[in-house]
C-alpha positions in Angstrom: 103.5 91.6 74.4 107.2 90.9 74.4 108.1 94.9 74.4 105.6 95.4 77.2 107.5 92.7 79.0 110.9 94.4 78.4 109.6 97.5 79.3 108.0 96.2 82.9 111.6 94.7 83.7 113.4 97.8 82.8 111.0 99.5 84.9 111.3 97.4 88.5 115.1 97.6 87.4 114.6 101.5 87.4 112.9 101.5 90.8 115.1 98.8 92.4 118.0 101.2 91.5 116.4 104.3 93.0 115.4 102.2 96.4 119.4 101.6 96.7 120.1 104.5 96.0 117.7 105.9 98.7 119.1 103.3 101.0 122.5 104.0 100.5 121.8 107.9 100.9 120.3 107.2 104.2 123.1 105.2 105.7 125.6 107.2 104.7 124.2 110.3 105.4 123.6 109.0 109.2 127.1 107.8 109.4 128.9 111.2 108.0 125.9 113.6 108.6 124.8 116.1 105.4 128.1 118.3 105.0 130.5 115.5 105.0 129.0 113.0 102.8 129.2 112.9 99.1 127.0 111.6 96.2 130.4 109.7 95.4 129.9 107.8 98.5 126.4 106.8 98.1 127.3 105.8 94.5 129.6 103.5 95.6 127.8 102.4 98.5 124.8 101.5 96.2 127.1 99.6 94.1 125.4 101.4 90.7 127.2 103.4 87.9 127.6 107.3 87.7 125.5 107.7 84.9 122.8 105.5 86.2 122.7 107.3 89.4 122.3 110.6 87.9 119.3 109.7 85.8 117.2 109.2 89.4 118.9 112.0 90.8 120.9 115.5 90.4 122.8 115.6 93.7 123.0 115.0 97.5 120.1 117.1 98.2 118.0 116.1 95.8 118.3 112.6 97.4 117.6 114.0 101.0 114.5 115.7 100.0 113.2 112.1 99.0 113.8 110.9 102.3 112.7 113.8 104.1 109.6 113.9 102.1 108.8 109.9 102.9 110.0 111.1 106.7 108.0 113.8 106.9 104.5 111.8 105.3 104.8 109.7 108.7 104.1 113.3 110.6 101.5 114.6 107.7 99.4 111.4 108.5 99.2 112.8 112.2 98.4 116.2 110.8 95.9 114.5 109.0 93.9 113.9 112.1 91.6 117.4 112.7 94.1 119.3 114.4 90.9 120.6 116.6 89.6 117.7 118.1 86.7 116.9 119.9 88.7 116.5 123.6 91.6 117.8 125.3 93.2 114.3 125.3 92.6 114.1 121.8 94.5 117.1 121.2 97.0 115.8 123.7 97.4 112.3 122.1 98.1 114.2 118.6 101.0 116.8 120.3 102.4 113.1 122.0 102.2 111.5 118.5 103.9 114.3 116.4 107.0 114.2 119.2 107.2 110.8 119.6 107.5 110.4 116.0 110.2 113.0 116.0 112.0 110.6 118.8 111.6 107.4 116.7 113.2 109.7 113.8 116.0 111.2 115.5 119.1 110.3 113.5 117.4 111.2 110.0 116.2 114.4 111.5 119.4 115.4 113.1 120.3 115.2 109.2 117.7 117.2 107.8 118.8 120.1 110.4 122.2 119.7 109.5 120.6 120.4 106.1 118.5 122.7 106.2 121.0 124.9 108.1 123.5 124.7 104.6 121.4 123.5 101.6 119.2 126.4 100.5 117.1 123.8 98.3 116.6 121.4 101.3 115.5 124.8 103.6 112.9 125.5 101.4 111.7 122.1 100.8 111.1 122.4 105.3 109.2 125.9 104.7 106.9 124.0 102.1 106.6 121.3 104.5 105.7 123.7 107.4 103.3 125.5 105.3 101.5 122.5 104.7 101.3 122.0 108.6 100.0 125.2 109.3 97.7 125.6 106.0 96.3 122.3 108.0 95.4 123.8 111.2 94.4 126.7 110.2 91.8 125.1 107.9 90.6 123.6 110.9 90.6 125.9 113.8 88.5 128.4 110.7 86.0 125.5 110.4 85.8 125.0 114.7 85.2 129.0 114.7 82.4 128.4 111.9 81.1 125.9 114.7 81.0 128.0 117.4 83.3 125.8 119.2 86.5 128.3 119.0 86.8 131.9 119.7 86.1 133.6 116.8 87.6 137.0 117.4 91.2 134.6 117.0 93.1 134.9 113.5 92.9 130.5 112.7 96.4 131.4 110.6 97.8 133.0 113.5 96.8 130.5 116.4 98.3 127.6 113.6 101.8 129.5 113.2 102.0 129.8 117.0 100.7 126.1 117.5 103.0 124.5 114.7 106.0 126.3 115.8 105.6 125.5 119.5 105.3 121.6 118.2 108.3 122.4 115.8 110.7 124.2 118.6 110.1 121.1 120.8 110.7 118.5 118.2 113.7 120.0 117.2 115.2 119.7 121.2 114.1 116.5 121.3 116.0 115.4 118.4 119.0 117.2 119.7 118.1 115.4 122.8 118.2 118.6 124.8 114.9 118.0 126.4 114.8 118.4 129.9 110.9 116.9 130.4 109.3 113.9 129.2 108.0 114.1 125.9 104.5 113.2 127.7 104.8 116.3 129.7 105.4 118.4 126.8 102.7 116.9 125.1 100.4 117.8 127.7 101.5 121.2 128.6 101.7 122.7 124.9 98.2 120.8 124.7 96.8 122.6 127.8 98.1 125.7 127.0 96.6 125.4 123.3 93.0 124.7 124.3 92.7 126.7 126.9 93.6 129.8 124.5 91.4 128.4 121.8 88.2 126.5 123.2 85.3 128.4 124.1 
């Protein structure tokens, strides 16, 4: 009983040390962006030893693939929502979501460009993730054609490429905050545009 105690403290110890770590990461990431910062920094900004830190992880962008991965579940839980809905507003509300979520996440996303642009590990952990996306859609839009309620003559992997990376193009403007619409607008027109195309 005393061992399994021992063991559950060396255990919370072990994931108290990798949520600092995280933390750290995050902060000081957003304050030097991916390029500049160094695992040294978040190291010492976690306040744990070398050694210790390199047990939970093997570098700087093995650390932001954690955080892009717990990032990123926030937009697979949208996703998770039948990407072919029963109503155009549905549809709509969904586009809105995924955008507005890439607004609430701006700084951490501006870092995982910065990444993705320089890390080839952290650019293919984003294809995987946008694989999953479109594997998602395209599962659904197949099953809507099975209904009858989507032309069938359409290629579901091709109408999900198309609608993942119009949703992509704009969530990566508005985290540069080059937008020039409202994020509402957007939401609609994409929407509109994406139905009409697909809805029988």
């Amino acid at each position: 009983m005393n061992t399994s105690k021992v063991a559950d403290k060396r255990h919370m110890r072990s994931i108290m040390t990798r949520q600092k770590l995280l933390q750290a990461a995050k902060e000081v990431f957003m304050e030097e962006g991916f390029q500049k910062a160094t695992i040294t920094q978040i190291i010492k900004k976690a306040n744990v030893g070398y050694g210790t830190a390199y047990v939970h992880f093997g570098g700087k962008d093995e650390i932001l693939i954690v955080l892009m991965e717990d990032v990123m579940e926030q937009f697979y839980q949208i996703a998770e929502t039948p990407f072919f809905p029963t109503s155009k507003e549905e549809a709509q509300q969904q586009a809105y979501s995924f955008l507005k979520m890439a607004e609430a996440e701006r700084s951490m996303m501006r870092v995982f460009a910065q990444a993705i642009g320089v890390s080839p590990v952290v650019s293919a952990k984003w294809k995987e993730i946008r694989e999953k996306f479109i594997q998602r859609i395209s599962q659904d839009i197949a099953y809507s054609q099975k209904k009858g309620l989507a032309k069938a003559q359409l290629n579901p992997e091709l109408v999900a490429r198309g609608w993942f990376f119009t949703n992509e193009m704009y969530l990566w403007e508005i985290v540069r905050n080059e937008h020039q619409a409202s994020v509402e607008d957007i939401a609609q027109t994409i929407t509109t545009v994406y139905t009409t195309g697909l809805y029988l």
